[in-house]
Structure formats: C-alpha cells, structure tokens
C-alpha positions as CSV (number, residue, x, y, z in Angstrom):
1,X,132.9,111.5,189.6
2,X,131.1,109.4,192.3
3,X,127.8,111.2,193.7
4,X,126.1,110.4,196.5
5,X,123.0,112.6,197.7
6,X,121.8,112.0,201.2
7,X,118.1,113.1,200.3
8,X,117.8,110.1,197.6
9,X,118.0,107.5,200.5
10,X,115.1,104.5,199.9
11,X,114.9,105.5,195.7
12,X,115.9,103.0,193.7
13,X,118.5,103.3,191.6
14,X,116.6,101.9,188.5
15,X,114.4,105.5,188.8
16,X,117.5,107.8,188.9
17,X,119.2,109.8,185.9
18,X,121.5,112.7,185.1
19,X,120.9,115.3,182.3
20,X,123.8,117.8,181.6
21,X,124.3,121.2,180.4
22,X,127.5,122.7,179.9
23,X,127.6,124.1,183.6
24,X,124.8,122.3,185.4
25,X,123.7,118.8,186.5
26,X,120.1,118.0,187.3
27,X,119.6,114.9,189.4
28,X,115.9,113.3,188.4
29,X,114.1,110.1,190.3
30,X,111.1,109.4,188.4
31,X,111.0,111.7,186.0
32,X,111.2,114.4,188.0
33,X,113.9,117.0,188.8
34,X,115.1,116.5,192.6
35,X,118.3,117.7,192.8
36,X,121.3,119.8,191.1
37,X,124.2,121.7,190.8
38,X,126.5,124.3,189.5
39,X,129.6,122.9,188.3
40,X,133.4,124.6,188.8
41,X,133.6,125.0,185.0
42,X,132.5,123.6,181.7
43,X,132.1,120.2,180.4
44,X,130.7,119.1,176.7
45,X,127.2,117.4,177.7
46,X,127.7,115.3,174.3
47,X,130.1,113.0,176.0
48,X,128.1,112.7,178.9
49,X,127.5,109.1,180.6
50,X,126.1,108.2,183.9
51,X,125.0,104.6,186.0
52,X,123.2,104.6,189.1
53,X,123.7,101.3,191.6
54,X,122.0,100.8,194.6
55,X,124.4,100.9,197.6
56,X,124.9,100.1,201.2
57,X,122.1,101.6,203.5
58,X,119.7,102.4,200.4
59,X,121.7,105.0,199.2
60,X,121.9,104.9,195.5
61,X,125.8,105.6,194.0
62,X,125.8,107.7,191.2
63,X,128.6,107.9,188.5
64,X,128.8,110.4,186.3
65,X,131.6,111.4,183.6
66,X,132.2,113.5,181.1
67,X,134.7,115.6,178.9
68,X,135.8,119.2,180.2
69,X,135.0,121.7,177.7
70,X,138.7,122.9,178.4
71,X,142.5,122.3,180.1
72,X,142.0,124.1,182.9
73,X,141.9,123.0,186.1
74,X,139.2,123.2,188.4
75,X,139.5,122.3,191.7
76,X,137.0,120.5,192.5
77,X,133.7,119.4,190.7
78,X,130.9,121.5,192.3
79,X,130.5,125.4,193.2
80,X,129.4,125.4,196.9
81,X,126.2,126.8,196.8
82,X,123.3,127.4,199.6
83,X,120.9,123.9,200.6
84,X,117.4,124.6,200.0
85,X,115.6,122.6,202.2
C-alpha cells in the first residue's frame, strides 16, 4: 500500500519508518511516534517491509507491505477512525 500523510509535509524521507503490529501501524519521523492507524484486519508484522521517498511538493511517499494474517477480504486497508488534531 502507498501512504501518503498530509501532516508529514517538509520531513524527510530519510527520518521516516513504520513499525507493525498485527492490527496497527505507527508512522515515526525521528524517532518519534507521529502518526497511525487501525487496520481492516490482520496482517503478520514478521513479513513486514516498508521505503519512504521523498515526493513531489515535499511530501514523503510511503510504501508499506506485508502478509495478511488470513484469506479474507478486507475492503480496504484502514478502519476510518476520528482525526485528532
């Protein structure tokens, strides 16, 4: 899956990483915890891989992939959830 977070605008892609769970995704830039999510169902965080590249507008591009923890579908990647702001 392709991420894209509007808030990461301006940090480079060099600072950015992804740590898994089995149902949650935790966007950190420097270290620190910025960003995450509740995924639409399980994945195994043992196959997990991600690369960040800096894109157009200095918005980093995050790819991130991984094996589902299942066969059943989804629909979709991420549970809609509230913004904190």
């Amino acid at each position: 899956v392709t991420l894209t977070v509007p808030g990461l605008r301006g940090q480079p892609a060099a600072s950015l990483s992804i740590e898994a769970t089995a149902t949650t995704l935790t966007l950190t830039a420097w270290g620190r915890a910025i960003w995450s999510c509740v995924l639409r169902g399980a994945i195994d965080p043992n196959t997990a891989s991600m690369s960040a590249e800096d894109g157009v507008a200095m918005l980093p591009i995050l790819k991130f992939s991984a094996r589902k923890a299942g066969a059943r579908r989804w629909g979709g990647f991420i549970k809609p959830i509230g913004e904190d702001s």
